[in-house]
C-alpha positions, 0 to 999 in steps of 0.5 A: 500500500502506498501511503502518503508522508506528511509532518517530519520532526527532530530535535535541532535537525532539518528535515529533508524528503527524498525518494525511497531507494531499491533495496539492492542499494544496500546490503544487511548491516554489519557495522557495530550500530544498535538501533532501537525503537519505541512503542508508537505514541500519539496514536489517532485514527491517521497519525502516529509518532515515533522515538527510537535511539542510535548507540555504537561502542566502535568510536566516540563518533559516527558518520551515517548516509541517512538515519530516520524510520521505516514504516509499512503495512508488512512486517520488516519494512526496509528502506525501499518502504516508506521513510521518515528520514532524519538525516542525510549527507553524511551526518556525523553523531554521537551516541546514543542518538535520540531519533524523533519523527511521526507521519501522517495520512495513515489508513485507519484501523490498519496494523503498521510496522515501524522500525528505524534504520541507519545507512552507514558511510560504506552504505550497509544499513542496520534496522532495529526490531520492529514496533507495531502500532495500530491506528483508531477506527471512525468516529474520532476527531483529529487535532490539525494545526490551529487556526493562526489568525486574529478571528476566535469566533463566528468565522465564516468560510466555504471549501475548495478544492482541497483547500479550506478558506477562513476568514472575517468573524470577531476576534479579540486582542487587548480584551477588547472585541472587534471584527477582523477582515483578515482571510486564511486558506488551510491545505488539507494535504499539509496541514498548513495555513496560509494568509491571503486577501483581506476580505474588502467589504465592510467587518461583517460578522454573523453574515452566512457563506457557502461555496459553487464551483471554484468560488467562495461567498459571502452574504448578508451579515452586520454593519454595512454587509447586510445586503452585500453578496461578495465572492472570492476566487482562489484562482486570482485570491481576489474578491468581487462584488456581486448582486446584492441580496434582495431579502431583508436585513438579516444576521445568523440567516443559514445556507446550502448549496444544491445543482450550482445554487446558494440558498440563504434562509432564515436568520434575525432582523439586524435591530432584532425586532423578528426572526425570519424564515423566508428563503432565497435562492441565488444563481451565479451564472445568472447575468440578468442583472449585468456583469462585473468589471471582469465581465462575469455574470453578477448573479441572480436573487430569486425568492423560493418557498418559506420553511413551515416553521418560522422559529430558525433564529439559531438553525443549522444547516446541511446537505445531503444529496439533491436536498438542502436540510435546516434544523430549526431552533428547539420547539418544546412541543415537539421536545427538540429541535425539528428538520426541515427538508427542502426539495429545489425541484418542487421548492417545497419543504417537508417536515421529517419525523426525526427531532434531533432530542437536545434541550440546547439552544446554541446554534451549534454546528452540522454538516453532511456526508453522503447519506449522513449528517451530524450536528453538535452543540452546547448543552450548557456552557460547562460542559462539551457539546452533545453530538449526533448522527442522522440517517437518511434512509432511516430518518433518524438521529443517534448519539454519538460520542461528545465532541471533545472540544468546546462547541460555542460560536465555531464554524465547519465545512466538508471535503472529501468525506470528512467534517473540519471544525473551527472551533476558537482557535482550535481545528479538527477533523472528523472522521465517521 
């Protein structure tokens, strides 16, 4: 199996990738090297970490081709496997030598062996014994790298690609509050975050944002942002200003995208006078309206079918599928808070039997994939937040394990079959 290799470490040493040898490129060790290695740490349902030692009685010092680990899903690996390489080029050590690394991108409830390794100057190598690990099931969170911009809550944000865009929001610096217009983009395949384009609109917060296609938008919200829709384009990590939103002044409206379409639903009048369930549907392709200075479409607004419950100040949102979902704020008479379907080719709601049991009120979190969603939230303040699972086919939600992080104010996305939380500063991955 080949496994792709992410996230090297060691103490005080640069890390280096390069291209796994032959095996015929290097015989059995015969030199006086002893190389051991640890139990794995740190284990998760696709990472590991890895601590093993160098030591040899031959002389005070030694120099080595390359040293690091090897690892595969067959007993033995050699260095014709996959390698965390620590060093290279000839590297002189002394004993003992202590050898960190860990990987990354593992399959989950697989059985690996790891064991390390050194090359020595004449190009032998020696291996320790091996150490064999395995990696957790589904159901789990992973821990990524943290979100490292100024925002803590109310992000908003939308996937590409393999890329997750994260941006605007409130942030808090010097115990004093103000919204940042700062934008993130988060590589799922190194874990790494990278800064790009201030948002140019107004320092909106509690706006909604989804993604069509290859583009990233942003609508409604507070301040100046209430009727703005603005859509970013990674490709020229640019933002243009696109038909402005026809609904009422609204914040905490939610959204989904279904056929190439954005749906805003819902949401709080900005003075907070009423709760609003109206729904909109918004077409980028649609030049009705004109085109921008880039000469693309600058999108339609038109206004579908009301939910049939009014109550969705504080709703989740999600697909599935052909169907948009939006459950709606908790109702005592039906001891929970109900979901509500929306069906673009009829532009009707249905009501599903299943009531998501909670006797919480934060908005809290949902997502779908393929045929399941998940919600989370808050039952109080104290505590992690409750977590489930709906079934389409069977139209039913099942507790889950709580989340084990707090729940308050955060924002998630898809890819790839997996949900990614930003939660404050802290991100995670869930794996079903």
């Amino acid at each position: 199996m080949k496994l792709k290799q992410l996230l090297f470490l060691f103490l005080g040493t640069s890390i280096f990738l390069f291209s796994c040898k032959k095996e015929d490129d290097v015989q059995s060790d015969s030199t006086s090297l002893t190389i051991t290695t640890s139990a794995p740490t740190n284990i998760s349902t696709r990472k590991a970490s890895f601590q093993g030692e160098i030591s040899f009685t031959s002389s005070s010092t030694v120099k080595l081709k390359e040293y690091g680990f090897v690892w595969s899903d067959t007993p033995n690996p050699t260095v014709a496997a996959n390698k965390v390489v620590m060093g290279s080029e000839l590297s002189e050590i002394t004993s003992p030598f202590m050898l960190f690394g860990s990987v990354t991108e593992l399959a989950m409830s697989t059985t690996y062996y790891v064991r390390g390794y050194a090359i020595a100057e004449n190009g032998t190598v020696a291996y320790s014994s091996d150490a064999t690990f395995q990696t957790l099931g589904g159901n789990n969170w992973e821990t990524l790298t943290n979100f490292p911009g100024k925002m803590d809550q109310w992000a908003l944000g939308f996937s590409i690609g393999d890329k997750i865009y994260v941006g605007n929001g409130l942030a808090n610096e010097t115990s004093s509050s103000f919204t940042t217009k700062e934008w993130w983009s988060y590589s799922i395949t190194t874990d790494k975050w990278t800064q790009k384009a201030d948002f140019p609109g107004a320092n909106s917060s509690l706006a909604t944002s989804f993604a069509i296609g290859n583009k990233g938008y942003i609508v409604t919200g507070g301040g100046d942002q209430t009727k703005a829709c603005w859509e970013y384009s990674p490709d020229t990590d640019g933002w243009t200003k696109k038909a402005g939103f026809p609904g009422d002044d609204r914040v905490q409206a939610v959204s989904f995208v279904l056929n190439g379409k954005g749906y805003v639903c819902g949401g709080m009048l900005v003075n907070g006078a009423n709760m609003l369930y109206d729904l909109w549907e918004f077409d980028p392709t649609n030049a009705t309206a004109g085109t921008d200075a880039n000469g693309n479409p600058l999108g339609k607004w038109t206004q579908k079918k009301s939910t049939p419950i009014q109550s969705i100040q504080q709703a989740m949102s999600f697909t599935l599928g052909t169907k948009g979902y939006v459950l709606a704020d908790k109702n005592n008479t039906l001891g929970g808070r109900p979901l509500m379907e929306y069906d673009p080719a009829q532009n009707n709601w249905t009501i599903k039997s299943a009531v998501l049991p909670t006797n919480y009120v934060n908005k809290g979190f949902a997502f779908g994939l393929s045929d399941k969603a998940y919600a989370g939230g808050l039952p109080n303040e104290s505590s992690y937040g409750t977590f489930w699972e709906y079934t389409l086919q069977t139209d039913a939600w099942t507790q889950k394990t709580n989340v084990p992080f707090y729940t308050g104010d955060g924002w998630t996305t898809t890819y790839n079959g997996r949900g990614y939380c930003l939660m404050l500063a802290d991100f995670y991955e869930y794996i079903p």
